[in-house]
C-alpha positions as CSV (number, residue, x, y, z in Angstrom):
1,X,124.4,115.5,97.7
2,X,123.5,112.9,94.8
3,X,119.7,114.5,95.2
4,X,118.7,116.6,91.9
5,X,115.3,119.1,91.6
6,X,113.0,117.1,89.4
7,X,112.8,117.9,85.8
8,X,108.6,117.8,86.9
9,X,108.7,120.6,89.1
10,X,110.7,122.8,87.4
11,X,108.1,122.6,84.5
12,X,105.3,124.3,86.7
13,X,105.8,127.8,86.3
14,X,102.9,129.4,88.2
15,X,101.3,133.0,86.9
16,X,97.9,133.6,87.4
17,X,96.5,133.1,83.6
18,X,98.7,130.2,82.7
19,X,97.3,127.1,81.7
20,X,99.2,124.0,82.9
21,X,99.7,120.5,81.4
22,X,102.7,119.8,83.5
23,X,101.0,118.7,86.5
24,X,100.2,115.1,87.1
25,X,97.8,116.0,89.8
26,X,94.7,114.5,90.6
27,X,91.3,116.5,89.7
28,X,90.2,117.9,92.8
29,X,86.6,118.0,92.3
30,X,87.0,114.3,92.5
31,X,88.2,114.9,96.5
32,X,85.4,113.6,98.0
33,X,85.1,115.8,101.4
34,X,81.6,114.6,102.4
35,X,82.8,111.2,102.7
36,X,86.3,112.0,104.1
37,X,84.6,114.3,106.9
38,X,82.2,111.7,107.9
39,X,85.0,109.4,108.3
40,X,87.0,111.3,110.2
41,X,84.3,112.1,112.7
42,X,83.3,108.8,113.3
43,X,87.0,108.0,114.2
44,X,86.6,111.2,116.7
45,X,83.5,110.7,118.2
46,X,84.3,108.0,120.6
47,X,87.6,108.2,123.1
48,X,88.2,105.0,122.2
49,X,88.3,104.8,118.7
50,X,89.7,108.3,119.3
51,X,92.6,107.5,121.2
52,X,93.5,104.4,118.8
53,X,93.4,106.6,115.8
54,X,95.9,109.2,117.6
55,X,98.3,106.8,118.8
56,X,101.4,104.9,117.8
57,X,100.2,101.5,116.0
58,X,102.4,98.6,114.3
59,X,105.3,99.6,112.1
60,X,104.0,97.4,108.6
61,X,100.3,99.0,108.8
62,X,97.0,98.8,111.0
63,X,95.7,95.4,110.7
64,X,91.9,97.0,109.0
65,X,94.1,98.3,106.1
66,X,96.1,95.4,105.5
67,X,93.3,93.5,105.1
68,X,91.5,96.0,103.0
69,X,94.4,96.1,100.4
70,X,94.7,92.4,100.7
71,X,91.0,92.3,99.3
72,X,92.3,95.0,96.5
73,X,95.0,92.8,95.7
74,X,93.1,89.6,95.4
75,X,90.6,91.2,93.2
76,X,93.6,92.2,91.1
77,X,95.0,88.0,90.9
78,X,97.4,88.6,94.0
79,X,96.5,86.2,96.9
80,X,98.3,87.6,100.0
81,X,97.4,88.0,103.8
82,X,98.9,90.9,106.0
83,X,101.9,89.5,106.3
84,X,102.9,90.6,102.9
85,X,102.0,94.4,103.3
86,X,103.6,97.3,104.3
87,X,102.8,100.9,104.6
88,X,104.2,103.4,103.6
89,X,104.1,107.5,103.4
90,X,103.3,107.2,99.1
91,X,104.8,104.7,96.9
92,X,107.6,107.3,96.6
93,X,108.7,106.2,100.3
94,X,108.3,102.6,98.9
95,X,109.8,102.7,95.9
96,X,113.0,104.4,97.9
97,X,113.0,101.7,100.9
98,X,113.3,98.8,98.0
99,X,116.1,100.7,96.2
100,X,118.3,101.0,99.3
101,X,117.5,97.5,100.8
102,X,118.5,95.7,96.9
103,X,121.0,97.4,95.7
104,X,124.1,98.9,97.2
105,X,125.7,102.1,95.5
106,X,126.9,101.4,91.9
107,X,124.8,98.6,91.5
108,X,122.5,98.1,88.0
109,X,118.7,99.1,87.7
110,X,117.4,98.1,84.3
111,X,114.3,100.7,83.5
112,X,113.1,101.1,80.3
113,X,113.5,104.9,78.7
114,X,112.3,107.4,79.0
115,X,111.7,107.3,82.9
116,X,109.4,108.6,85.9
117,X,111.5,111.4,87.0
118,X,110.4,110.8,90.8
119,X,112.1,107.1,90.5
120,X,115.2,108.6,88.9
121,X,115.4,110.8,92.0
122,X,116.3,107.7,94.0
123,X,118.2,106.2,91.9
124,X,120.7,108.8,91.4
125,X,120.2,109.8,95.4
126,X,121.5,106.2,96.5
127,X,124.1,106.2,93.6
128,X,122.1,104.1,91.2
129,X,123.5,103.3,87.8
130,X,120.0,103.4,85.5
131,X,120.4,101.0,82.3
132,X,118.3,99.7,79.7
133,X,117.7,96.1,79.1
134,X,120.4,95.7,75.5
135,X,122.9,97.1,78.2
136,X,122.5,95.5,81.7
137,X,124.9,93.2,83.5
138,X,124.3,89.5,84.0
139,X,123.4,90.6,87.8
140,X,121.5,93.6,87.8
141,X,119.7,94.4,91.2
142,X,116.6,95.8,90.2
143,X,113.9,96.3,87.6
144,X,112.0,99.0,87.6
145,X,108.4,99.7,85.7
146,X,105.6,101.2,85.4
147,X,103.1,98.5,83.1
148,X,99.8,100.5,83.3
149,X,99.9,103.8,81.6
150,X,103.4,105.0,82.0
151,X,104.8,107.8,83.0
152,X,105.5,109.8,80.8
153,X,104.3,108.1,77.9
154,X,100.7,106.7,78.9
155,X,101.7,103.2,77.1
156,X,101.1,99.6,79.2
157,X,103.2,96.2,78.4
158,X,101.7,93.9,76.6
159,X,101.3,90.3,78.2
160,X,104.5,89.2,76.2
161,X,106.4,91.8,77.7
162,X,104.8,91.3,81.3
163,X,106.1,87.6,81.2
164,X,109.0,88.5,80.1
165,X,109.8,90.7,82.5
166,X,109.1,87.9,85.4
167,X,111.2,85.8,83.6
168,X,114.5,88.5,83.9
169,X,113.9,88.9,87.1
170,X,114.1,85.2,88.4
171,X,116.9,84.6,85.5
172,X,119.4,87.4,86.8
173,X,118.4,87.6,90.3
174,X,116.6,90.9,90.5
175,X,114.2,92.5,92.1
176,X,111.3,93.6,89.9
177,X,109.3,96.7,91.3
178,X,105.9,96.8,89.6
179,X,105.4,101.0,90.5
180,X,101.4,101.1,89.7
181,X,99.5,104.3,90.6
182,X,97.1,104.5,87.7
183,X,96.7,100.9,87.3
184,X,92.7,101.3,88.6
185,X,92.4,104.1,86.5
186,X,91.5,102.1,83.1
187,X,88.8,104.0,80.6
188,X,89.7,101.5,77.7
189,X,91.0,98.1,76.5
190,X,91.8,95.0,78.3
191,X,92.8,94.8,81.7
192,X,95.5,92.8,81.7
193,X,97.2,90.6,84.9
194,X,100.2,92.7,87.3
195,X,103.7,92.1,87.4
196,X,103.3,90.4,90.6
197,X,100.0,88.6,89.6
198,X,101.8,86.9,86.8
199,X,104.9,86.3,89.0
200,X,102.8,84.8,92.5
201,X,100.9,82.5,89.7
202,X,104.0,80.5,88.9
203,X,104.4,79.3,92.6
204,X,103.0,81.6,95.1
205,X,103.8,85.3,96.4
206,X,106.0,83.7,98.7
207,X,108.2,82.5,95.7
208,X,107.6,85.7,93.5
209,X,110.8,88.3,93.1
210,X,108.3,91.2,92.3
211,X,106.7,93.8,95.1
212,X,104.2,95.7,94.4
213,X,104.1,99.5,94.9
214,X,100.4,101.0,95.2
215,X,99.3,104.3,96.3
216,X,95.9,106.0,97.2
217,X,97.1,109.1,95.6
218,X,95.7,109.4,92.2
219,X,92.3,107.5,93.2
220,X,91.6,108.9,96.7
221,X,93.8,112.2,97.7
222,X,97.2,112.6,97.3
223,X,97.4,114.3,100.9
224,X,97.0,111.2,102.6
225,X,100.1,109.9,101.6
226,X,99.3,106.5,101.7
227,X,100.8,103.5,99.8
228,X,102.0,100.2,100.2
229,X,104.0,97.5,98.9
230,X,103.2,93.6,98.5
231,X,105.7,91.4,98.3
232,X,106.7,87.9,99.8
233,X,106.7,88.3,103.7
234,X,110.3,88.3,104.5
235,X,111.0,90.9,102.6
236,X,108.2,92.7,103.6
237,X,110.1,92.1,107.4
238,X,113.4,92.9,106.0
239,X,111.7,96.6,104.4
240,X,109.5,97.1,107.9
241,X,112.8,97.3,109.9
242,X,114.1,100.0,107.5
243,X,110.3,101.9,107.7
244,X,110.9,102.2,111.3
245,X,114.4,103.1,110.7
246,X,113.4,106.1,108.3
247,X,110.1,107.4,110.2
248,X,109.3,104.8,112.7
249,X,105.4,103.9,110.8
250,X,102.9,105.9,108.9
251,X,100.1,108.1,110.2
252,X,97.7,105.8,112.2
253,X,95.0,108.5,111.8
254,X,95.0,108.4,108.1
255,X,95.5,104.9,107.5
256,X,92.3,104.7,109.8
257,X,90.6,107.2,107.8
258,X,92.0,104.8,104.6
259,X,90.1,102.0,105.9
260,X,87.2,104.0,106.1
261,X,87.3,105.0,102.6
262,X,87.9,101.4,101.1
263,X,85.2,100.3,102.7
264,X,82.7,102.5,101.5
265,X,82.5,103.1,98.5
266,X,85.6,102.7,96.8
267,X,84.7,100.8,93.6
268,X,82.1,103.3,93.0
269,X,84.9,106.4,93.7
270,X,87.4,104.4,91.2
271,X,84.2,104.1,88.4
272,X,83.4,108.4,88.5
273,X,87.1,108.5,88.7
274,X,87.3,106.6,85.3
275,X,84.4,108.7,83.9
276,X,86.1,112.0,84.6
277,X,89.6,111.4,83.5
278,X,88.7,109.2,80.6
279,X,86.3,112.7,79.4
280,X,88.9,114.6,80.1
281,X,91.7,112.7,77.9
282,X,89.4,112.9,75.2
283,X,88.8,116.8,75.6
284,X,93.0,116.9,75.1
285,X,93.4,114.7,72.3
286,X,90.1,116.5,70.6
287,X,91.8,119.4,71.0
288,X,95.2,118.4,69.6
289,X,93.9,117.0,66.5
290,X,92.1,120.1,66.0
291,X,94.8,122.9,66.7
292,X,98.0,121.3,66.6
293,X,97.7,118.5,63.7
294,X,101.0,118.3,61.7
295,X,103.5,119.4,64.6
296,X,103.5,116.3,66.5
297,X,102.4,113.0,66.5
298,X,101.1,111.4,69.9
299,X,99.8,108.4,71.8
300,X,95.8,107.5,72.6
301,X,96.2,106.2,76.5
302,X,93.9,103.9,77.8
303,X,94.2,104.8,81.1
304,X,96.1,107.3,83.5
305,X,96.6,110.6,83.0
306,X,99.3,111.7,80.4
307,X,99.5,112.2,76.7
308,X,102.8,111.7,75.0
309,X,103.9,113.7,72.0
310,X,107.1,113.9,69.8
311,X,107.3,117.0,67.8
312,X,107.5,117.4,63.9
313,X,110.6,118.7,62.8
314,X,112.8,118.1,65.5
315,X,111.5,120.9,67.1
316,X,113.2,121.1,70.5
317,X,111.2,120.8,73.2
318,X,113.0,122.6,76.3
319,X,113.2,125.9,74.0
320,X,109.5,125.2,72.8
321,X,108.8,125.9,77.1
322,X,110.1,128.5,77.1
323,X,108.4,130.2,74.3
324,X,105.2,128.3,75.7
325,X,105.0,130.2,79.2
326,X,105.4,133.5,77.3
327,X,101.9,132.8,76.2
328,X,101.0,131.5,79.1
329,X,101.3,127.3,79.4
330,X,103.3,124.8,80.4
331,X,104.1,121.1,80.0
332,X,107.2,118.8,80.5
333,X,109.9,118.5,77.8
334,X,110.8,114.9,77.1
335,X,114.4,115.5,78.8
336,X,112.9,115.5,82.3
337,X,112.8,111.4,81.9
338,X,115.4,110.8,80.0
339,X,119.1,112.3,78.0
340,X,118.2,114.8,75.6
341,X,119.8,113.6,72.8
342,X,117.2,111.2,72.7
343,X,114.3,112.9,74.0
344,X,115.0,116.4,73.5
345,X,112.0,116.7,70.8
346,X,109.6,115.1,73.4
347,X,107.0,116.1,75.2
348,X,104.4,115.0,78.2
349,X,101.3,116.9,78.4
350,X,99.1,115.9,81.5
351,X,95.1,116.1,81.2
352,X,93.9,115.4,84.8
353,X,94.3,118.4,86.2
354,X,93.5,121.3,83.6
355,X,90.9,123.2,83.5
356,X,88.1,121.9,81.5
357,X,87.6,124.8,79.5
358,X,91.3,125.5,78.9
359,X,92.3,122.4,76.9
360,X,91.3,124.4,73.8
361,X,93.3,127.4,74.7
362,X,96.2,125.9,76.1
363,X,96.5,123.3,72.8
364,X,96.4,126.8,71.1
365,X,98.3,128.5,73.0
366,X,100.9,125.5,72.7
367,X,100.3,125.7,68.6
368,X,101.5,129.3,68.4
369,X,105.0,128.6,70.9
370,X,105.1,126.2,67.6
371,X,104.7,128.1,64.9
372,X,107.1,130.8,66.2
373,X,109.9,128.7,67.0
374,X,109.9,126.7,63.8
375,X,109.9,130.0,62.1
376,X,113.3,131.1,63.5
C-alpha cells in the first residue's frame, strides 16, 4: 500500500492541558446549530420533502445545490450552469477523483513546495511523481495549488503568477486543480480573480483546463462533507462516472441541508466567519512578537487559517515537537509538506482552532521548547 499516515495527524498529540496549533480545524462556536436544526426539520416535516431528502438522487449533485454553487461561482467571475458541477464527499474526494482520471501511475504533478500534506496523500497513493516547476517534463499531467492562503504557508499568488499558471497548463497539456478551501475566508488585501476565473475568461469554462475544488468545510461544518468541483462539462461527465464508481453519489440529505444553508444566510455566516478568524490571527501573531521575537521569523496571512514560521538558528523543528509536547503544545514541523532537508527548520502553527485564551501560553510555552533546545 502506497497510502502513508499524514505528517498532520501525527502532530496532534492529545493530553488534557495541551494547547494545540496543529489543528487546521474550523472554530466551533462558528457551527451554527440553530440554523442547521431548523433546516433539517423543515426537510423532515413533510413526507414529501422527507422522503426526497432520504432517497437516492443524481450522481453529479441535487439540482438546488448546483445551482446554489453556480451562483457562488459567478459571484467569484466563474460563469457555469449545473452541467459543470459535481459533488463530492470534501474536496479531498475531489481532489482524488481528478488525480486518478489525469494521470496514470508515474506520471508528473508539478506543485509548488512545500505541500498540503492531504494532496500528497494522493499523489503518492496513485503512484504520483510530485515535482516542482525548474524540474517538470514537457508533459506533465497535472498542476496542483492552493492560490488563496496556502497551506502550510498562508501566502496567495500574485496575479502574475495566477496567469502564469493558466498559461502552463494550456502550454504542456495539464490539468490545473485550483484546491480553494479558504478562498472566502479573506480579512485583508485585494481579492484577486481564481485560477479558473482567469482561465474561463480567455474563452469560456468550456475551453478552460482548470477545475475547481471547493468545499463547505472551513465556512459551514466540516461534518457535512460537502465539496464540489467545476470544470468544463465533459469532464465533469467523465469524473461523475468515476463518483458513482467510488460511492455511487453524495449524501442527498446533506446536500439538501447545503442548499438550505446557502440560501439563508450565507454571506452573512462567511462575514462573522471573517471577523472571528481574522481576531484570532491577530491574537497569534500579537503573541509571537511578544514571546517568541528573535527565534523565528514568520508570515502576516491575509486570509485562512495558518501562520508559517522558520526558525532562527537552524533550530530543527521535528526535535523542537518533541520538546514542545513536554510542556504541553503542539504544532506541525515543516517536514510534514515537504523533504526535511529543506524544511526541517519549518514550522506551521494553525490559529483557528485554539483557544482564545491560550495563544499566550502556548506562544510561551513554544518559547521555552526554544530556549532549551538551542541550549543543548
Amino acid at each position: 500500500m502506497r497510502a502513508r499516515p499524514s505528517g498532520i495527524r501525527a502532530a496532534q498529540t492529545e493530553r488534557p492541558d495541551m494547547i494545540s496549533f496543529s489543528k487546521g480545524h474550523p472554530d466551533p462556536a462558528l457551527f451554527e446549530t440553530r440554523r442547521l436544526q431548523a433546516v433539517i426539520d423543515g426537510l423532515l416535516s413533510e413526507p414529501g420533502s422527507a422522503g426526497d431528502s432520504l432517497q437516492y438522487s443524481a450522481g453529479a449533485g441535487i439540482d438546488g445545490l448546483c445551482r446554489e454553487l453556480c451562483k457562488l461561482m459567478q459571484q467569484r467571475g466563474v460563469d457555469c450552469d449545473a452541467g459543470n458541477v459535481l459533488i463530492t464527499n470534501g474536496s479531498q474526494q475531489g481532489l482524488f477523483l481528478s488525480a486518478l482520471a489525469f494521470a496514470d501511475a508515474g506520471r508528473q504533478v508539478v506543485v509548488r513546495q512545500p505541500v498540503y500534506t492531504g494532496a500528497l496523500q494522493v499523489f503518492e497513493t496513485l503512484g504520483l511523481e510530485t515535482v516542482e516547476p525548474q524540474a517538470a517534463g514537457d508533459t506533465p499531467a497535472l498542476v496542483y495549488e492552493i492560490p488563496n492562503f496556502h497551506n502550510p504557508t498562508g501566502a496567495s499568488l500574485d496575479l502574475d503568477e495566477r496567469n502564469r499558471l493558466v498559461d502552463y497548463a494550456h502550454r504542456t497539456g495539464a490539468i490545473l486543480l485550483e484546491d480553494d478551501p479558504y478562498g472566502l475566508l479573506r480579512f485583508d488585501g485585494q481579492d484577486l480573480p481564481g485560477l479558473l476565473a482567469l482561465d474561463a475568461s480567455r474563452g469560456s469554462i468550456e475551453t478552460a483546463r482548470t477545475l475547481f475544488l471547493g468545499s463547505l468545510s472551513k465556512t459551514v461544518a466540516p461534518g457535512l462533507r460537502i465539496g464540489w468541483i467545476i470544470g468544463p462539462r465533459d469532464i465533469i461527465s467523465k469524473l461523475t462516472v468515476l463518483k458513482y464508481v467510488q460511492d455511487i453519489q453524495s449524501g442527498t440529505f446533506v446536500q439538501q441541508v447545503a442548499v438550505g444553508v446557502l440560501q439563508n444566510d450565507f454571506a452573512q455566516s462567511v462575514e462573522r466567519a471573517q471577523s472571528v478568524y481574522r481576531g484570532r490571527r491577530d491574537r497569534l501573531l500579537d503573541a509571537l512578537e511578544t514571546h517568541f521575537a528573535g527565534r523565528g521569523r514568520w508570515s502576516r496571512p491575509e486570509g485562512g487559517f495558518f501562520v508559517w514560521i522558520k526558525l532562527a538558528g537552524g533550530v530543527n523543528a521535528s526535535a523542537l515537537l518533541t520538546k514542545a509536547i513536554e510542556k504541553g503544545v503542539n504544532f506541525v514541523p515543516g517536514s510534514a509538506f515537504g523533504p526535511p532537508e529543506r524544511f526541517g527548520s519549518y514550522l506551521r502553527l494553525s490559529f483557528s482552532h485554539t483557544g482564545l485564551d491560550d495563544f499566550d501560553r502556548g506562544v510561551l510555552r513554544l518559547a521555552k521548547a526554544y530556549d532549551e533546545l538551542a541550549a543543548e
